[in-house]
Backbone bond lengths (Angstrom), bond angles and torsions (degrees), N, CA, C in turn:
res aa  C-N    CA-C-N  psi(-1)  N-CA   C-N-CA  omega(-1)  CA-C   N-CA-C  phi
1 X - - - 1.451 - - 1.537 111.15 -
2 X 1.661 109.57 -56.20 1.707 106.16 167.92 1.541 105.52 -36.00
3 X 1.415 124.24 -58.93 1.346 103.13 -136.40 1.673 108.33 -92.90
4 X 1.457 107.54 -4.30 1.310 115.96 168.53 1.959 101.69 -63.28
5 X 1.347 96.60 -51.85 1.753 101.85 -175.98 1.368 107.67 -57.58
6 X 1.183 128.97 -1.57 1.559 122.61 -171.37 1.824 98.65 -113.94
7 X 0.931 102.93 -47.89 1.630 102.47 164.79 1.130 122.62 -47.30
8 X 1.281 128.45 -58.45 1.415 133.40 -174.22 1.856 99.62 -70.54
9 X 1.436 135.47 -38.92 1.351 116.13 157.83 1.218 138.34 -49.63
10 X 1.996 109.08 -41.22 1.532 113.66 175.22 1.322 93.82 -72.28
11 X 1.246 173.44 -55.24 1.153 164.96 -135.96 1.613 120.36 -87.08
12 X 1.325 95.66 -28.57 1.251 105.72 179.81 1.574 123.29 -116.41
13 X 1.617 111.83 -3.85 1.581 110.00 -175.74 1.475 106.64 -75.42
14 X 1.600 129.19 -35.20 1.530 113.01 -170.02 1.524 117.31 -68.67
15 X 1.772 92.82 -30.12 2.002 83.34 176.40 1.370 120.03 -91.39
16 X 1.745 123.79 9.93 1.322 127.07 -168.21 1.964 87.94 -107.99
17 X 1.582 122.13 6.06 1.255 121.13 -152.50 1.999 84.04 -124.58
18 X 0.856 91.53 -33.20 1.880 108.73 -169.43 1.990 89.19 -84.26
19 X 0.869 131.02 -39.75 1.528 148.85 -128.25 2.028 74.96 -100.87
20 X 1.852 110.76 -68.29 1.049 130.33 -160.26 1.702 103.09 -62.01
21 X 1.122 109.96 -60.38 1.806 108.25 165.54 1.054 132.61 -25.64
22 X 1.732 99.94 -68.49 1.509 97.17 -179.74 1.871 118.43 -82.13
23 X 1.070 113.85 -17.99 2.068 103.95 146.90 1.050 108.05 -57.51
24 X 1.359 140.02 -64.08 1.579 136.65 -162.63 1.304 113.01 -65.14
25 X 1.520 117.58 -32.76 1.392 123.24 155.10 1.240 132.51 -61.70
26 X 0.904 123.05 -29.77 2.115 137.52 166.09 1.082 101.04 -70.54
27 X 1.385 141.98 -22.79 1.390 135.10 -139.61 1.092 94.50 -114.51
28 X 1.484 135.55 -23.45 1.240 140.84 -163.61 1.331 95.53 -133.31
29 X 1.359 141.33 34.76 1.210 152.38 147.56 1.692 113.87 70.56
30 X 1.381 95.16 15.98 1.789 95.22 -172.98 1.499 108.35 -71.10
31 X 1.309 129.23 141.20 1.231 128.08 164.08 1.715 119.39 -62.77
32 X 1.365 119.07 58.98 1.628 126.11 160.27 1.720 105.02 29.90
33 X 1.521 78.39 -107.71 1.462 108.04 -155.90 1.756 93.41 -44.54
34 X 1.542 118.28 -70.71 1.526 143.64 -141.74 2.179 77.52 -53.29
35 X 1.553 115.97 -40.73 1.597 99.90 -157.70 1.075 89.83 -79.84
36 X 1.784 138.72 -19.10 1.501 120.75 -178.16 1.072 101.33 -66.17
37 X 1.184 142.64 -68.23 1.415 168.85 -135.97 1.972 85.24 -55.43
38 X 0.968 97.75 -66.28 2.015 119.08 -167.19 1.798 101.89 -52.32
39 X 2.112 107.53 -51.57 1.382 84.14 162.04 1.187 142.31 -109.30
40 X 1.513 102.83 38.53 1.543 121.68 167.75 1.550 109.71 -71.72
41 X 1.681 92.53 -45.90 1.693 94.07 172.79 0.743 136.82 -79.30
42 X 1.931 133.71 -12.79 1.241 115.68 136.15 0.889 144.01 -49.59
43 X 1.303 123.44 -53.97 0.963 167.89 136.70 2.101 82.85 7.55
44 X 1.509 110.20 -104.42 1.545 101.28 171.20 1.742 121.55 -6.14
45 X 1.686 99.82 -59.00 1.484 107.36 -177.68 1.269 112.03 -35.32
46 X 1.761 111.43 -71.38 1.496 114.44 176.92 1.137 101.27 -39.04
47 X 1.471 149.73 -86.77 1.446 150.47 -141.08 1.711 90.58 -41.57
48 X 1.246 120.20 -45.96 1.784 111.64 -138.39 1.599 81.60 -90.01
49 X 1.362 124.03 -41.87 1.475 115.28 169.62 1.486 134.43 -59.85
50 X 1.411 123.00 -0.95 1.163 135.05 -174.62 1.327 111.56 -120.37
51 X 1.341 120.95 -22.70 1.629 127.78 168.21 1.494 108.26 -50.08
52 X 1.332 127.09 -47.68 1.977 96.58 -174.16 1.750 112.53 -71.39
53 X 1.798 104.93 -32.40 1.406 105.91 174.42 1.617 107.75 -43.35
54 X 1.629 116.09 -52.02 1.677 113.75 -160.90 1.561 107.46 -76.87
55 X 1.245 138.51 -18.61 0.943 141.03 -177.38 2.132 103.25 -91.33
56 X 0.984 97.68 -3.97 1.702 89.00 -172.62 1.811 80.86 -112.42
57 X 1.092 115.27 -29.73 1.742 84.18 174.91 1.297 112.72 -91.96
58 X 1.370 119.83 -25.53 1.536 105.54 159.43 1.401 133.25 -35.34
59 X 1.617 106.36 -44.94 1.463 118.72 -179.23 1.779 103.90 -61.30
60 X 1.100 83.44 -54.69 1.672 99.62 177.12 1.834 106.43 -36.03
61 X 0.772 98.02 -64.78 1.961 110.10 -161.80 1.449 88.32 -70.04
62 X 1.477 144.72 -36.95 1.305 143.73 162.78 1.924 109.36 -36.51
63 X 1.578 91.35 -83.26 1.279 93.15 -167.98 1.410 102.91 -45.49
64 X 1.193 126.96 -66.20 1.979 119.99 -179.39 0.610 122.83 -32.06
65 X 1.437 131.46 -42.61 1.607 130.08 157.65 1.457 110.25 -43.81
66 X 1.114 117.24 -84.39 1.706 145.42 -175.83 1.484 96.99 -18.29
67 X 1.134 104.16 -57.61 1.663 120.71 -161.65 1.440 125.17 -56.49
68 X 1.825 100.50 -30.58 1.723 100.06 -176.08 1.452 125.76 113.67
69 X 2.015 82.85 -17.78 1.465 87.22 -169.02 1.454 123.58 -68.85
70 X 1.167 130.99 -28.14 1.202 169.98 -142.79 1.565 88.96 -92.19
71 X 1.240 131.48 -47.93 1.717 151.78 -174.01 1.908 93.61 -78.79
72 X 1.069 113.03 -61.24 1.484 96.35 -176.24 1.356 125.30 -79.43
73 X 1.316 99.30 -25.81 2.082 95.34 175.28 1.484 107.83 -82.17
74 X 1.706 117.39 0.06 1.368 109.75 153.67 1.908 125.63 -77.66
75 X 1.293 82.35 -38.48 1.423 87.89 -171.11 1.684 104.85 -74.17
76 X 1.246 133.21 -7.07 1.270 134.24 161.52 1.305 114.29 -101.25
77 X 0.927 127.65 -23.03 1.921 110.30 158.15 1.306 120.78 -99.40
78 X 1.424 115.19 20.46 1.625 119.37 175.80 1.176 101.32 -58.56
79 X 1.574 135.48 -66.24 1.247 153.04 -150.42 1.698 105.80 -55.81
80 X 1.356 93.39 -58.55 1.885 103.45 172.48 1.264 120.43 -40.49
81 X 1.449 106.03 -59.09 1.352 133.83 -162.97 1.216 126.40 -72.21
82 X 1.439 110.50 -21.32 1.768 145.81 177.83 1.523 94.13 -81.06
83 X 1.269 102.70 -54.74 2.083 110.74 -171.83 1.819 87.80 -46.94
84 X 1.354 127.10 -64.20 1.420 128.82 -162.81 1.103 116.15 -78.21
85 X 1.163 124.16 10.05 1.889 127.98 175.59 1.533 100.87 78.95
86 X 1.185 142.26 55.30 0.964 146.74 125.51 1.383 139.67 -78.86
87 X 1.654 140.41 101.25 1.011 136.46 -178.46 1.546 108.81 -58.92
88 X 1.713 99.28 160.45 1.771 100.49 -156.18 1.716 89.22 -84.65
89 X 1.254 128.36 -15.18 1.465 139.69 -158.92 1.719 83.98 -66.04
90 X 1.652 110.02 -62.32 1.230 90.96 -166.72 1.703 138.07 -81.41
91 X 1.248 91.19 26.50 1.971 94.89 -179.36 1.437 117.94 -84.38
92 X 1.379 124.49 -9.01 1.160 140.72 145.99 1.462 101.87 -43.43
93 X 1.438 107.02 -86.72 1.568 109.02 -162.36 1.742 105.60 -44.21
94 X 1.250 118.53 -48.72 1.176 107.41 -168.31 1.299 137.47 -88.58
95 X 1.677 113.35 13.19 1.607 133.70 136.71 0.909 100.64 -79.88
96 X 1.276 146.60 -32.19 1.699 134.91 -177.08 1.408 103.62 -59.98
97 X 1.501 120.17 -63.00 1.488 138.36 -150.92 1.778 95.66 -48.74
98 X 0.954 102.10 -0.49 1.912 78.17 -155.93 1.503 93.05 -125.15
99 X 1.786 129.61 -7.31 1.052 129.17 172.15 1.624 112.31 -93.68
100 X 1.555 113.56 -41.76 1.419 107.25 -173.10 1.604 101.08 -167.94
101 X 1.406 87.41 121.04 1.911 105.19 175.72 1.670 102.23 -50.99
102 X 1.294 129.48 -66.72 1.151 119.60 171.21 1.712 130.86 -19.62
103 X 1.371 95.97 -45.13 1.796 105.31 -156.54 1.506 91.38 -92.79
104 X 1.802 129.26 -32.55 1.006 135.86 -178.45 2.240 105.72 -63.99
105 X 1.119 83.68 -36.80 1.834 92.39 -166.08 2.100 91.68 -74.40
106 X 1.055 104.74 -34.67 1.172 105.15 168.40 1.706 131.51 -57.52
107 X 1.134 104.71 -48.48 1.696 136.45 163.62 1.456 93.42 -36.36
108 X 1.446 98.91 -67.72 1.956 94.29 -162.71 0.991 118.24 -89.15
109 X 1.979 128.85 10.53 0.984 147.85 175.47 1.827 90.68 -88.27
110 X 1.302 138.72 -62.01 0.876 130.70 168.34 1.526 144.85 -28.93
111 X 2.143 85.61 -54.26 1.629 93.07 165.65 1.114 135.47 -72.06
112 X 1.708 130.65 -30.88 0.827 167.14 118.72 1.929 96.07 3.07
113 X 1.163 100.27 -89.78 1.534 96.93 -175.93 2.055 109.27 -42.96
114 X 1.512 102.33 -52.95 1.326 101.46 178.87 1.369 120.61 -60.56
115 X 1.613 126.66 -23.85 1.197 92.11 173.98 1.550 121.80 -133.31
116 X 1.829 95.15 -0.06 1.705 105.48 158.81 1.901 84.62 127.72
117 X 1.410 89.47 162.64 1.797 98.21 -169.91 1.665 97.98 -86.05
118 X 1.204 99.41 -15.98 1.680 91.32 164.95 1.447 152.34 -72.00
119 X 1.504 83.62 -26.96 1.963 111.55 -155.62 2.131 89.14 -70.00
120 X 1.363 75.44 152.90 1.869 86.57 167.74 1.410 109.95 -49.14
121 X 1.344 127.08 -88.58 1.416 119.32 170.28 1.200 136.71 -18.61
122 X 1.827 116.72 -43.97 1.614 98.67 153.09 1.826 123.35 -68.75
123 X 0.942 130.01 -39.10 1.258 112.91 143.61 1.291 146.33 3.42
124 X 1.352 106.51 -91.58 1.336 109.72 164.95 1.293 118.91 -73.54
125 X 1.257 135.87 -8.13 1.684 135.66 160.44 1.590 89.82 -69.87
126 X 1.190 131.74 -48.20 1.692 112.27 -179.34 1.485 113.91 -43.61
127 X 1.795 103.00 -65.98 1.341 111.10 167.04 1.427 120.35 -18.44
128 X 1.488 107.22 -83.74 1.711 103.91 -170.65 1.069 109.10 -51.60
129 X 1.409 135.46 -59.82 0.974 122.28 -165.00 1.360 116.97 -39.32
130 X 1.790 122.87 -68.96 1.309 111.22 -170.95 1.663 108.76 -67.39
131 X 1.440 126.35 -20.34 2.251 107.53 169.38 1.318 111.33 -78.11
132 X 1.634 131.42 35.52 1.280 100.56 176.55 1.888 88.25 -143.73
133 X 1.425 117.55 -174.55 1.254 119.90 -171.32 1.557 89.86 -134.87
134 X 1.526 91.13 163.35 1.397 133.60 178.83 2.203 103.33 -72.48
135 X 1.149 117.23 23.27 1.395 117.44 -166.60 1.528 120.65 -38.67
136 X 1.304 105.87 -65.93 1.541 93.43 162.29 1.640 150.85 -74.70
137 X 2.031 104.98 6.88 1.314 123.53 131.67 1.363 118.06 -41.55
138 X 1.574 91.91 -82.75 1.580 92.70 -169.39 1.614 121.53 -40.05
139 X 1.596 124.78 -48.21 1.243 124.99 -176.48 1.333 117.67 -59.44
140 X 1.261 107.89 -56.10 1.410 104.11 -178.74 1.946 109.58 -69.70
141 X 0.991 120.09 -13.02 1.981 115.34 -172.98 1.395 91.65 -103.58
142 X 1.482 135.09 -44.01 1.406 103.63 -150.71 1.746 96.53 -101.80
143 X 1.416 108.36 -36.91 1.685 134.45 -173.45 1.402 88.49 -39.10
144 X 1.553 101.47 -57.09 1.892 115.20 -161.91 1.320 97.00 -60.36
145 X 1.561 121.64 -88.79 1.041 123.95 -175.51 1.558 129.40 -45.87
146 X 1.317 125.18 18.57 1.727 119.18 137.92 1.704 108.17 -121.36
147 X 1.358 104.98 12.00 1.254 95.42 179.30 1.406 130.37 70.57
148 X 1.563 119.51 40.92 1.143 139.17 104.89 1.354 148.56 -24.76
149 X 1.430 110.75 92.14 1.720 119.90 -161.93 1.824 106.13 -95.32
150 X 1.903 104.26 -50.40 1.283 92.68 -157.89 1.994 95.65 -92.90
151 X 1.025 102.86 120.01 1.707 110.17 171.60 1.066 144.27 -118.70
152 X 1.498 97.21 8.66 1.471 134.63 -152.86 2.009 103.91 -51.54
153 X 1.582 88.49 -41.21 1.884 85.81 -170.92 1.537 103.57 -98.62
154 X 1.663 120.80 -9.94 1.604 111.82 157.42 1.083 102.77 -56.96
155 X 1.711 130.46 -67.61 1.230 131.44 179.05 1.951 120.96 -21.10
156 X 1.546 111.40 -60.11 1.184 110.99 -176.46 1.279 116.39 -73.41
157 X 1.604 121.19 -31.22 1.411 116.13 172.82 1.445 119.51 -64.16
158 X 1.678 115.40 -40.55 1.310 126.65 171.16 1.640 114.03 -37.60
159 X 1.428 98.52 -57.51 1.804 101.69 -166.46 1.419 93.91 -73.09
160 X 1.767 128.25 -59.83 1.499 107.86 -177.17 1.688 114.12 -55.94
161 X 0.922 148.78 -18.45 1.602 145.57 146.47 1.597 102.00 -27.89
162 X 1.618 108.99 -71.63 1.368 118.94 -136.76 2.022 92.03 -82.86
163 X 1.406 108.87 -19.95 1.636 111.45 161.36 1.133 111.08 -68.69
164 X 1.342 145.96 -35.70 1.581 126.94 -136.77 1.395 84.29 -117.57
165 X 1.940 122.22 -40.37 1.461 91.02 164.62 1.037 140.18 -57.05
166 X 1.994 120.40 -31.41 1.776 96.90 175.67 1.393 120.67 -83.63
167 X 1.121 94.86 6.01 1.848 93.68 176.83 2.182 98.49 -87.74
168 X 0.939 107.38 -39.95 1.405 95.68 153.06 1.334 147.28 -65.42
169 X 1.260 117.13 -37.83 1.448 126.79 134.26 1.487 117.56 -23.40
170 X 1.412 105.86 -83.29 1.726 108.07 179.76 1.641 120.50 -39.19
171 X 1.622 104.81 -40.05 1.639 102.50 172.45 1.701 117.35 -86.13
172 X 1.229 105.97 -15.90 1.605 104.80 171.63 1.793 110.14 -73.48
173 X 1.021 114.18 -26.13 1.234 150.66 -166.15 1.820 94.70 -61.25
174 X 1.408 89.36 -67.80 1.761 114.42 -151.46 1.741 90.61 -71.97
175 X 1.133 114.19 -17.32 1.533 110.28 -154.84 1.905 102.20 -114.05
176 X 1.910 87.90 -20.81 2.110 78.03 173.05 1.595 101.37 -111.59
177 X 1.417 116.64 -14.94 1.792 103.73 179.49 1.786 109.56 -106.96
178 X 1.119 114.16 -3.87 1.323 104.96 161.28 1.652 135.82 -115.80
């Protein structure tokens, strides 16, 4: 019964939300369409202003991959990370997680295939993935693109965020899949 009631909301909230605007918009005499229209075109602006930022961290999250690096800062925090109940599968994902949602969704597309949508490890690769953020996305795409230089303590809050969630993960983890 829940999950019928949850279907029929996701299915129906964007056009009962689209539906709700433009009444609430007539009602209050706004011209609808003409103000979509206006922040469609900003709206574009941002996109065309944020394209060299997304393409230079793309390159970015490429070469790191490419490079190996990703292979040796696993194989040196395996040992740690093993002490805290961390599988070695997931230290990939969680240098990934914080450079690019893409490469991260990929990670657990990988593990996932390697070790089945069931196994503990895909699991907790679900986990991290959704408690942690994209941090050095965001800094470099959005920081950049308004021109944001000093970020120094987004930066540190970002990574302690993107630590304390998978270490929460791993114990949310330990306590609903085992």
């Amino acid at each position: 019964m829940l999950k019928e009631i949850f279907f029929i909301i996701s299915i129906s909230a964007i056009p009962f939300i689209l539906f709700f605007i433009s009444i609430y918009g007539s009602y209050k005499k706004v011209p609808v369409y003409e103000t979509f229209i206006r922040g469609s075109k900003q709206g574009f602006g941002v996109g065309v202003r944020i394209i060299p930022y997304l393409i230079a961290m793309l390159v970015a999250v490429g070469m790191f991959r490419a490079s190996g690096a990703i292979e040796l800062i696993s194989e040196y925090l395996s040992p740690f990370l093993s002490f805290i109940g961390m599988p070695a599968e997931l230290i990939p994902l969680a240098i990934v997680r914080s450079l690019s949602g893409s490469g991260a969704l990929g990670v657990l597309g990988e593990i996932a295939a390697n070790n089945g949508g069931e196994a503990y490890v895909t699991k907790l690769a679900a986990l991290m993935t959704g408690s942690s953020e994209t941090t050095f996305y965001v800094l470099a795409l959005y920081f950049g693109s308004v021109g944001v230089t000093k970020f120094r303590h987004a930066l540190v809050a970002g990574i302690l965020a993107d630590i304390i969630g998978i270490f929460v993960s791993l114990m949310i983890g330990k306590i609903v899949f085992t």
